[in-house]
FIKE-627945 format. One record per residue (C-alpha): residue number from 1; chain; y, z, x. Coordinates in nm, 4 decimals, padded with zeros to 6 digits. Layout:
N
<pt num="NUM" chaine="A" py="Y" pz="Z" px="X"/>
...
***
This chain:
240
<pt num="1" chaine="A" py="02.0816" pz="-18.0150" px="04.1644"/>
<pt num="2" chaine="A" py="02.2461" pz="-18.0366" px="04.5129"/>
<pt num="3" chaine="A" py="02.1193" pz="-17.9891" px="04.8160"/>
<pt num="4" chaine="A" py="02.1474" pz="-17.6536" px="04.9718"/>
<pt num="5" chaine="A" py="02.4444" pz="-17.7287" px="05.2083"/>
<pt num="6" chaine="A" py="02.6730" pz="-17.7440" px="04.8909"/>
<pt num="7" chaine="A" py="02.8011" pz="-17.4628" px="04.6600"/>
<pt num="8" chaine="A" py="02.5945" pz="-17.3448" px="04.3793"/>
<pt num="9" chaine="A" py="02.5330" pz="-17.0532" px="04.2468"/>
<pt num="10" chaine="A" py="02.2010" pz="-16.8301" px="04.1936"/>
<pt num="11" chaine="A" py="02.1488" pz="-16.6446" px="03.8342"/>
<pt num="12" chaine="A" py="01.9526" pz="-16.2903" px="03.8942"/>
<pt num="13" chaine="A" py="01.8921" pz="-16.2171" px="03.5132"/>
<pt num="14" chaine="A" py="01.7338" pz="-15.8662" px="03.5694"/>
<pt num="15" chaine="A" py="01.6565" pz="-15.5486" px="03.3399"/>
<pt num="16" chaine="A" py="01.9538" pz="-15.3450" px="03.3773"/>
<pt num="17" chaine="A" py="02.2207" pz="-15.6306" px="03.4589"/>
<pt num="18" chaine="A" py="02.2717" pz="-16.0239" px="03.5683"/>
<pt num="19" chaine="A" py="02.3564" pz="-16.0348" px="03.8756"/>
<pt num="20" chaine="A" py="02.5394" pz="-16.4266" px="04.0132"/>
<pt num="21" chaine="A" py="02.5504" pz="-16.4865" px="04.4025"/>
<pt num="22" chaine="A" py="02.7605" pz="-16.8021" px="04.5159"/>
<pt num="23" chaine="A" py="02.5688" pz="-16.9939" px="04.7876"/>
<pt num="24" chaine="A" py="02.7553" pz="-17.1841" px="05.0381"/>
<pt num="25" chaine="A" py="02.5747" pz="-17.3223" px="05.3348"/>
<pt num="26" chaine="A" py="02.2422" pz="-17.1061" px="05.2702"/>
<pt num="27" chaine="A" py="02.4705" pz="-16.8131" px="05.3190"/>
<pt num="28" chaine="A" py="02.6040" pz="-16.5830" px="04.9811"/>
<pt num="29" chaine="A" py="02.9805" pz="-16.5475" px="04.9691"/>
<pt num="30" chaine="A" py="03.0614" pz="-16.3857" px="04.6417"/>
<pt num="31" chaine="A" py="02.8374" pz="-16.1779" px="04.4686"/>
<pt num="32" chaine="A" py="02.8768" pz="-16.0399" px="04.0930"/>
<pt num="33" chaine="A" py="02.7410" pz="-15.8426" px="03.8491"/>
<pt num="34" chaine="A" py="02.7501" pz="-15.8447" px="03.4633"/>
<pt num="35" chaine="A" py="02.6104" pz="-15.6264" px="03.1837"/>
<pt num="36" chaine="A" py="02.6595" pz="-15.9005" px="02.9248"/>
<pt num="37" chaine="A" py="02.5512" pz="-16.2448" px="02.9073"/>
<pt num="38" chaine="A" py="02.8981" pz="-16.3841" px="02.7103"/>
<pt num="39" chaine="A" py="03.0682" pz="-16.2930" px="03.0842"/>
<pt num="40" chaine="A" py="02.7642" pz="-16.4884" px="03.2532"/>
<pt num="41" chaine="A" py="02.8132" pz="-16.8006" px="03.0560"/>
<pt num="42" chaine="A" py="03.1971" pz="-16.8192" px="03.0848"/>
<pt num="43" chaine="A" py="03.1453" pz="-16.7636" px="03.5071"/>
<pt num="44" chaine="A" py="02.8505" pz="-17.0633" px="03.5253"/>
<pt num="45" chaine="A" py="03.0206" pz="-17.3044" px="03.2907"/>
<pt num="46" chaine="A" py="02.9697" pz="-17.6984" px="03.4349"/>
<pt num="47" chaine="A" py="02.8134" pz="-17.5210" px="03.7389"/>
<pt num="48" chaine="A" py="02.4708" pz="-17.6068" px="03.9060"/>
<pt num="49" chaine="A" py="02.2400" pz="-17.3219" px="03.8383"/>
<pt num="50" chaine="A" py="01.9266" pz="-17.1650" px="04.0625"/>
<pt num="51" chaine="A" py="01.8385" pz="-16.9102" px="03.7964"/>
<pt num="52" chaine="A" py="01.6038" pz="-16.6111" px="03.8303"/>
<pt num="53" chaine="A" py="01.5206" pz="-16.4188" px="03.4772"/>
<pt num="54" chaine="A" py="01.2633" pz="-16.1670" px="03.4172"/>
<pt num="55" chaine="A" py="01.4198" pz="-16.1160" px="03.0885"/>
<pt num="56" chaine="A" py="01.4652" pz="-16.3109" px="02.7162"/>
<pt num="57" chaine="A" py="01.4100" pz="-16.6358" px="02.7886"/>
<pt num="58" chaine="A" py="01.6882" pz="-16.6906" px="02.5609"/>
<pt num="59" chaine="A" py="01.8695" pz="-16.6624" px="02.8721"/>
<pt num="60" chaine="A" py="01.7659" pz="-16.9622" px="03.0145"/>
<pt num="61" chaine="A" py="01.8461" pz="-17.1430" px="02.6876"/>
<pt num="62" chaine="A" py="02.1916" pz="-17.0536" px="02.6852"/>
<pt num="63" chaine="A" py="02.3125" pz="-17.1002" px="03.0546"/>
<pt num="64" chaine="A" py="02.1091" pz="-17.4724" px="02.9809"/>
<pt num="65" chaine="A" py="02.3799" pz="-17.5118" px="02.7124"/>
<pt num="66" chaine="A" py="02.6493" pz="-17.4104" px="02.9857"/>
<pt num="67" chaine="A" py="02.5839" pz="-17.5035" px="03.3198"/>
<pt num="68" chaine="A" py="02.5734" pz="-17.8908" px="03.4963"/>
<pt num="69" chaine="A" py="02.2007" pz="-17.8701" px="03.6144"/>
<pt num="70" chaine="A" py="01.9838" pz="-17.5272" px="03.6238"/>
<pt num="71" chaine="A" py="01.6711" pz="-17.4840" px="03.8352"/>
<pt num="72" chaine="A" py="01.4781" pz="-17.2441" px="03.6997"/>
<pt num="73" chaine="A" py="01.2064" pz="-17.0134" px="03.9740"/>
<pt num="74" chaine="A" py="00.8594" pz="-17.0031" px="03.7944"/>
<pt num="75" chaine="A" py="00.5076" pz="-16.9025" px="03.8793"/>
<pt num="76" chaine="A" py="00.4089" pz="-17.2354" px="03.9085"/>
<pt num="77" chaine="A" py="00.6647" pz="-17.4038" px="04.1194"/>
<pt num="78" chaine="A" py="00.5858" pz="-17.5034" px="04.4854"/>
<pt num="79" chaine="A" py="00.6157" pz="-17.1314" px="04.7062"/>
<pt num="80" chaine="A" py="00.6575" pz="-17.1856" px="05.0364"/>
<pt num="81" chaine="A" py="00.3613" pz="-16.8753" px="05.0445"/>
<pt num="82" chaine="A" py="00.0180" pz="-16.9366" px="04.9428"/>
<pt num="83" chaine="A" py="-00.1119" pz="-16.6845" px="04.6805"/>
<pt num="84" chaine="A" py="-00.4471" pz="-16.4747" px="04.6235"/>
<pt num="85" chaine="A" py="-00.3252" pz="-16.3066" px="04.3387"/>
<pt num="86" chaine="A" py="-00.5333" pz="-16.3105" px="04.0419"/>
<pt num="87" chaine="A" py="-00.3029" pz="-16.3625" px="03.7563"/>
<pt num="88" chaine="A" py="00.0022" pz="-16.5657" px="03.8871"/>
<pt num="89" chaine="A" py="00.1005" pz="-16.6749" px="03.5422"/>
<pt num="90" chaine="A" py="00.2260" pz="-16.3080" px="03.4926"/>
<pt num="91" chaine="A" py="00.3257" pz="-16.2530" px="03.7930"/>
<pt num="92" chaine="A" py="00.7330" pz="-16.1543" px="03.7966"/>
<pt num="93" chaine="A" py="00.9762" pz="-16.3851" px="03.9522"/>
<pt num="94" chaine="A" py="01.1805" pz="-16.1539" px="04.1208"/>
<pt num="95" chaine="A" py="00.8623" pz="-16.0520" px="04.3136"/>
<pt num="96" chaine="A" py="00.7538" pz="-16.4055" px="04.4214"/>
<pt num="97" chaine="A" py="01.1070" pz="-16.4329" px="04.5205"/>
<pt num="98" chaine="A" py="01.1053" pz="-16.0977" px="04.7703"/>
<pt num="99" chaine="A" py="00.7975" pz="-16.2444" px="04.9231"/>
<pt num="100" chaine="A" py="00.9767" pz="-16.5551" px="04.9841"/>
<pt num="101" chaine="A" py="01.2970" pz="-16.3959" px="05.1330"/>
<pt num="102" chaine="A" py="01.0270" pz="-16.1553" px="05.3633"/>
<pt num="103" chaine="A" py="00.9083" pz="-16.5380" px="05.4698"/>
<pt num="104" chaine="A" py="01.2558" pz="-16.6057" px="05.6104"/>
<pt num="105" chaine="A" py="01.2576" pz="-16.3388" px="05.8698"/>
<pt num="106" chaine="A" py="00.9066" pz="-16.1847" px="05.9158"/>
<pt num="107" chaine="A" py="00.7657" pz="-16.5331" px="06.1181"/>
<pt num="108" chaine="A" py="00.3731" pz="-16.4771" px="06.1625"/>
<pt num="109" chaine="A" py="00.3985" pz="-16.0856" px="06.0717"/>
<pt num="110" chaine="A" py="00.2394" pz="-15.8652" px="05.8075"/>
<pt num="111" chaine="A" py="00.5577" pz="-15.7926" px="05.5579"/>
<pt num="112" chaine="A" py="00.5590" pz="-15.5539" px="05.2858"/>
<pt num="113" chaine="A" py="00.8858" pz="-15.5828" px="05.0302"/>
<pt num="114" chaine="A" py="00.9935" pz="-15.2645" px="04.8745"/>
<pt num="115" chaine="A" py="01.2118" pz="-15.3338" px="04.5654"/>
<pt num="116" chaine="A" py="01.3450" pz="-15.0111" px="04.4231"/>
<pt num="117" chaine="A" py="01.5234" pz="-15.0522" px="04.0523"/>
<pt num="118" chaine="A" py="01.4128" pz="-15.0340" px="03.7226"/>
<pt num="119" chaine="A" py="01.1015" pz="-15.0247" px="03.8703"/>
<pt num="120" chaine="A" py="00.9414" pz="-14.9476" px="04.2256"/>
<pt num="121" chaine="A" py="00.8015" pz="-15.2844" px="04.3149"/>
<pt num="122" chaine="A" py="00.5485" pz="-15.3448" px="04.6179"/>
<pt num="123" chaine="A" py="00.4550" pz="-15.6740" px="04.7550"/>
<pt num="124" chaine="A" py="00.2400" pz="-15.7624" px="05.0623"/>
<pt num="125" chaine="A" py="00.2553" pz="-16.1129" px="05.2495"/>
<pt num="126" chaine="A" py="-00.0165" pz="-16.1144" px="05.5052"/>
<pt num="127" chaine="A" py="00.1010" pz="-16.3118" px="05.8920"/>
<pt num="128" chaine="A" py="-00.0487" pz="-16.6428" px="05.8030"/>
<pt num="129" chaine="A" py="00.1592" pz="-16.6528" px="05.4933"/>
<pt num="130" chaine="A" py="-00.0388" pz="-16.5026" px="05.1839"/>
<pt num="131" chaine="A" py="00.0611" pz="-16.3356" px="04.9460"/>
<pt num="132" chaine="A" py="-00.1974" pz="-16.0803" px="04.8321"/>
<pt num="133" chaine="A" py="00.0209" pz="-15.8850" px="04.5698"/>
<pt num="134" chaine="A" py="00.1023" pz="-15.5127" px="04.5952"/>
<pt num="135" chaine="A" py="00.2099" pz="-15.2578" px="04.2943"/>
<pt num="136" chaine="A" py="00.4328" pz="-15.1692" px="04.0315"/>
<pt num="137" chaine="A" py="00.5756" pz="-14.8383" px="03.9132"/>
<pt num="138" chaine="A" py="00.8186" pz="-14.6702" px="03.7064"/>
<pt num="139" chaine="A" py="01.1872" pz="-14.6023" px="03.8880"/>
<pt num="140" chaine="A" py="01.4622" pz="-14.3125" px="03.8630"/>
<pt num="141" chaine="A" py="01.5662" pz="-14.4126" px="03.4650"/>
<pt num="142" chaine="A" py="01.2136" pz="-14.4372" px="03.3877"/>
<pt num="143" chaine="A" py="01.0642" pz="-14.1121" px="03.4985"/>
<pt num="144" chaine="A" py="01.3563" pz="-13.9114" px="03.3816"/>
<pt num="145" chaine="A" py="01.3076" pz="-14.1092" px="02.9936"/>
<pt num="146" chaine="A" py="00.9211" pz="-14.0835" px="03.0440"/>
<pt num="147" chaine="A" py="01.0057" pz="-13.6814" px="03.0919"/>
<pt num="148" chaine="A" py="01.2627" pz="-13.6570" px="02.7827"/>
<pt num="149" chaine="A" py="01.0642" pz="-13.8928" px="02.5381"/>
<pt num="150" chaine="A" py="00.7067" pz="-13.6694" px="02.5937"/>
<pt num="151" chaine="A" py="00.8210" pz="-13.3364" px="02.5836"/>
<pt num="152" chaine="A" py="00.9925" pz="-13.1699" px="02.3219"/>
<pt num="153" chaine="A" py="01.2457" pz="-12.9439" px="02.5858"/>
<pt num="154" chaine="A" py="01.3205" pz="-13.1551" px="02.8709"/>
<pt num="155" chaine="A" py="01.6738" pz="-13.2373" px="02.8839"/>
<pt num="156" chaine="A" py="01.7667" pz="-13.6483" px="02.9768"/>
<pt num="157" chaine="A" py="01.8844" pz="-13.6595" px="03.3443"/>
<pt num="158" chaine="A" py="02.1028" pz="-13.9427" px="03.4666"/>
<pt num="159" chaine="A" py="02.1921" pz="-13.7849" px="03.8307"/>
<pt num="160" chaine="A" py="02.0540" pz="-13.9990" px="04.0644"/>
<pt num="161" chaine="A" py="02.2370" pz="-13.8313" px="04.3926"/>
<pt num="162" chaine="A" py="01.9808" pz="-13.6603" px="04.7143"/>
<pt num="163" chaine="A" py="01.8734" pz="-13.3323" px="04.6232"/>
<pt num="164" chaine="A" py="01.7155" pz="-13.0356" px="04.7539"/>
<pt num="165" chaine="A" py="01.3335" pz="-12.9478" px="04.7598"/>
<pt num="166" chaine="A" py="01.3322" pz="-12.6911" px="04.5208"/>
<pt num="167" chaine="A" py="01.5052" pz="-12.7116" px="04.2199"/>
<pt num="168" chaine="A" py="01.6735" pz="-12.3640" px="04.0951"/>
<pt num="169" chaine="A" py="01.7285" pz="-12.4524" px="03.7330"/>
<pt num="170" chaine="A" py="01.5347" pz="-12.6907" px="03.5121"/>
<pt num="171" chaine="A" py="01.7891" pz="-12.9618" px="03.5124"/>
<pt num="172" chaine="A" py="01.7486" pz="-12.9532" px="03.9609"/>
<pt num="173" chaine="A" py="01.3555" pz="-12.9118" px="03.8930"/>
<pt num="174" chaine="A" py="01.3738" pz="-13.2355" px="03.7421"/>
<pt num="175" chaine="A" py="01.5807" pz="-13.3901" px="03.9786"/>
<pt num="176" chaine="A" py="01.4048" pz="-13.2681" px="04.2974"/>
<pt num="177" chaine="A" py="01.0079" pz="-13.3735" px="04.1471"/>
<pt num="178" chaine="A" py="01.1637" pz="-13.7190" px="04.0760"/>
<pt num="179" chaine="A" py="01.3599" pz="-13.7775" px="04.3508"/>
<pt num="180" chaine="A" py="01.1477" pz="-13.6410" px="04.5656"/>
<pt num="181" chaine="A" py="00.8298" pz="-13.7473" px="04.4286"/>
<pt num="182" chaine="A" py="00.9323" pz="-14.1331" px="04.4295"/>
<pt num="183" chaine="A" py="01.0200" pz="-14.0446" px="04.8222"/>
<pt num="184" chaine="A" py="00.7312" pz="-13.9167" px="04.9074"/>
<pt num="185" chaine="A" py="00.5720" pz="-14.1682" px="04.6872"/>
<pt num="186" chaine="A" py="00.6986" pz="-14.4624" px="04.8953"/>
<pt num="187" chaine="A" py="00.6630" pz="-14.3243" px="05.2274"/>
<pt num="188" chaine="A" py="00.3141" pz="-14.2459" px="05.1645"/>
<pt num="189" chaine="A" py="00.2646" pz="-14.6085" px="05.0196"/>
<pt num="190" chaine="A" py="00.4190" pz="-14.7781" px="05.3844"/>
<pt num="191" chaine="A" py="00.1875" pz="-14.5331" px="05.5957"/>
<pt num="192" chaine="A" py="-00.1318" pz="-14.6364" px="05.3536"/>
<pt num="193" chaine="A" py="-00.0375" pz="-15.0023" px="05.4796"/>
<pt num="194" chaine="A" py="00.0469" pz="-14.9489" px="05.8086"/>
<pt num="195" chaine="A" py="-00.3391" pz="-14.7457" px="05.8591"/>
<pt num="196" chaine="A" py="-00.4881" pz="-15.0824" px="05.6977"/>
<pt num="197" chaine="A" py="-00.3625" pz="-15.3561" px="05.8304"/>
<pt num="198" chaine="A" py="-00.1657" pz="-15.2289" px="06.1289"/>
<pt num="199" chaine="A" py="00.2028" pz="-15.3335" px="06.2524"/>
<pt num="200" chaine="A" py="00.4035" pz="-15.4529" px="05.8882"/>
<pt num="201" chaine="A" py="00.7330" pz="-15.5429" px="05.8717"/>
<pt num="202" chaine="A" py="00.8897" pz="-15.3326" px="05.6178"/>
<pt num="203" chaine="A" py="01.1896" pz="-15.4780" px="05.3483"/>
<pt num="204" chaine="A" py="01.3640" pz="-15.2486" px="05.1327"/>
<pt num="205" chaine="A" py="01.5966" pz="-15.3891" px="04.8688"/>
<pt num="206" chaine="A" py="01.6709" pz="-15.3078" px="04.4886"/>
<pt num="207" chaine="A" py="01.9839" pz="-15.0970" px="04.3488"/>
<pt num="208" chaine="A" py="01.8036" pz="-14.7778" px="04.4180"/>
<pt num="209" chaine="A" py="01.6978" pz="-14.7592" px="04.7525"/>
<pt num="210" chaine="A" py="02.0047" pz="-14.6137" px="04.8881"/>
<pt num="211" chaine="A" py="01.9119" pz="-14.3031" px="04.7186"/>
<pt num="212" chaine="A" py="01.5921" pz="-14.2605" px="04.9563"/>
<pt num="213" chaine="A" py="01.5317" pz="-14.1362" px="05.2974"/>
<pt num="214" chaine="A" py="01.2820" pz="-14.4086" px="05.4057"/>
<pt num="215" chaine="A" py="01.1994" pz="-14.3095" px="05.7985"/>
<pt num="216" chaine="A" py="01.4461" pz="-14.5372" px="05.9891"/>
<pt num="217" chaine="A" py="01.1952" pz="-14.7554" px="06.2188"/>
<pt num="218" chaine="A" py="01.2394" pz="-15.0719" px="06.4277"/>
<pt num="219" chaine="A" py="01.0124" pz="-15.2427" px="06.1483"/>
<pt num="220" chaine="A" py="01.2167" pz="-15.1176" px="05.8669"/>
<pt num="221" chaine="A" py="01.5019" pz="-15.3663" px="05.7232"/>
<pt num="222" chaine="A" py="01.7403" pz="-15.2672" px="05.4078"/>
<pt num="223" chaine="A" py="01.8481" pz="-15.6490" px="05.2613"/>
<pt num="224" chaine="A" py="02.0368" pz="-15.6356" px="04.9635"/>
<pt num="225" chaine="A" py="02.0091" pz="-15.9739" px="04.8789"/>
<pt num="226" chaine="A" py="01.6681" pz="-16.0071" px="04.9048"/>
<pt num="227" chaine="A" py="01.5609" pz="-16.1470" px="04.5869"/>
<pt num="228" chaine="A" py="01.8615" pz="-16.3570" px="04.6194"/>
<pt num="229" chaine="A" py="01.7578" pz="-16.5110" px="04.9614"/>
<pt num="230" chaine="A" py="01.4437" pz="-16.5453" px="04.8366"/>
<pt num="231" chaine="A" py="01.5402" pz="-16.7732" px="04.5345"/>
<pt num="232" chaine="A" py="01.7260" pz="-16.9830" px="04.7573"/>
<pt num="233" chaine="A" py="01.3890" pz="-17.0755" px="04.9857"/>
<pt num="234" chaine="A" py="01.2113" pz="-17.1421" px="04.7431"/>
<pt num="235" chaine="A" py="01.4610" pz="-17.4001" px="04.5691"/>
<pt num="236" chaine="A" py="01.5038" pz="-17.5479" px="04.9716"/>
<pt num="237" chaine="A" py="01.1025" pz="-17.6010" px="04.9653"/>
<pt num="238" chaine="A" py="01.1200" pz="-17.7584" px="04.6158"/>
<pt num="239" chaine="A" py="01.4068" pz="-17.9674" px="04.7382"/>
<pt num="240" chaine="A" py="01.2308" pz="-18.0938" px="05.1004"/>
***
């Protein structure tokens, strides 16, 4: 692999899409998404690979049969965190690499990452650098299948736009207790960590959080590229 002052790219292999970031000088400069694999492969052909996959691990396989070199993120790699979570063997990736990207800004500060996509993903790093773990729930796509699968009338929403408190047909009664259930939902979560363990730096990323009015505070930051940013300090630890 090269070092991190030289182009490679990182591999975001998620549950909705894959997701390559071009990293030039620890900075990203092109950033694409695919929703099939055959378009990955073709784009990281002879190319040296940081990959992140919470997905097949066929994956991995076939950008190995592809790419030049391929780093892969794991559990059990070196973190630049230490961990008290109980199970870091299932642990996902993607959330060992938020904590990692919080590392890069939040400097001796309690950080909490906020990943909101296929699934609402919390993750705590206390200010000496632990990572004590944090919670997992469904997202937008979820709830509304969870609502169309178990009942035998509810209708299959896909309208993922702000919405108004009370909904005035059943379609906008959906939409307003998901919506504004996940809202409330996170905002109660950051104010249950803020009243125990004081002052947190707050990180929202994930293809949903746009849809959410988080309270805009000094200690709240929307990075996009979290998981991305992430990835990339934990291959520059592994690397040192």
């Amino acid at each position: 692999m090269k070092t991190s002052q030289n182009p490679y790219l990182v591999v975001d292999a998620g549950n909705t899409n894959i997701k390559t970031c071009t990293i030039s000088d620890d900075e990203i400069s092109v950033v694409e998404i695919f929703n099939e694999l055959e378009e990955v492969l073709i784009r990281v052909r002879n190319q040296d690979l940081i990959l992140i996959s919470v997905v097949n691990p066929l994956v991995k396989e076939k950008l190995q049969n592809v790419c030049k070199t391929l780093y892969e993120i794991k559990y059990n790699v070196k973190m630049p965190f230490s961990s008290a979570y109980n199970s870091m063997n299932t642990v996902g990736v993607d959330r060992l690499c938020n904590v990692s990207g919080m590392l890069k800004y939040a400097k001796n500060k309690n950080a909490l990452s906020i990943d909101i996509g296929t699934c609402i993903k919390f993750d705590f790093l206390t200010a000496d650098a632990v990572y004590k773990g944090g919670s997992i729930s469904p997202g937008i796509q979820l709830r509304y299948k969870s609502l169309n699968d178990y009942t035998n009338n509810l209708p299959l929403i896909n309208q993922v736009n702000h919405t108004s408190l009370i909904g005035n047909d059943t379609n906008n009664s959906i939409i307003s207790g998901v919506l504004n259930g996940m809202n409330a939902e996170i905002s109660g979560m950051i104010s249950r960590y803020e009243d125990e363990y004081g002052p947190v730096d707050i990180y929202l990323t994930g293809g949903d959080a746009l849809y959410f009015d988080i309270p805009q505070k000094n200690n709240i930051f929307a990075i996009k590229n979290l998981t991305i940013l992430g990835a990339v300090e934990i291959y520059k630890f592994y690397a040192q």
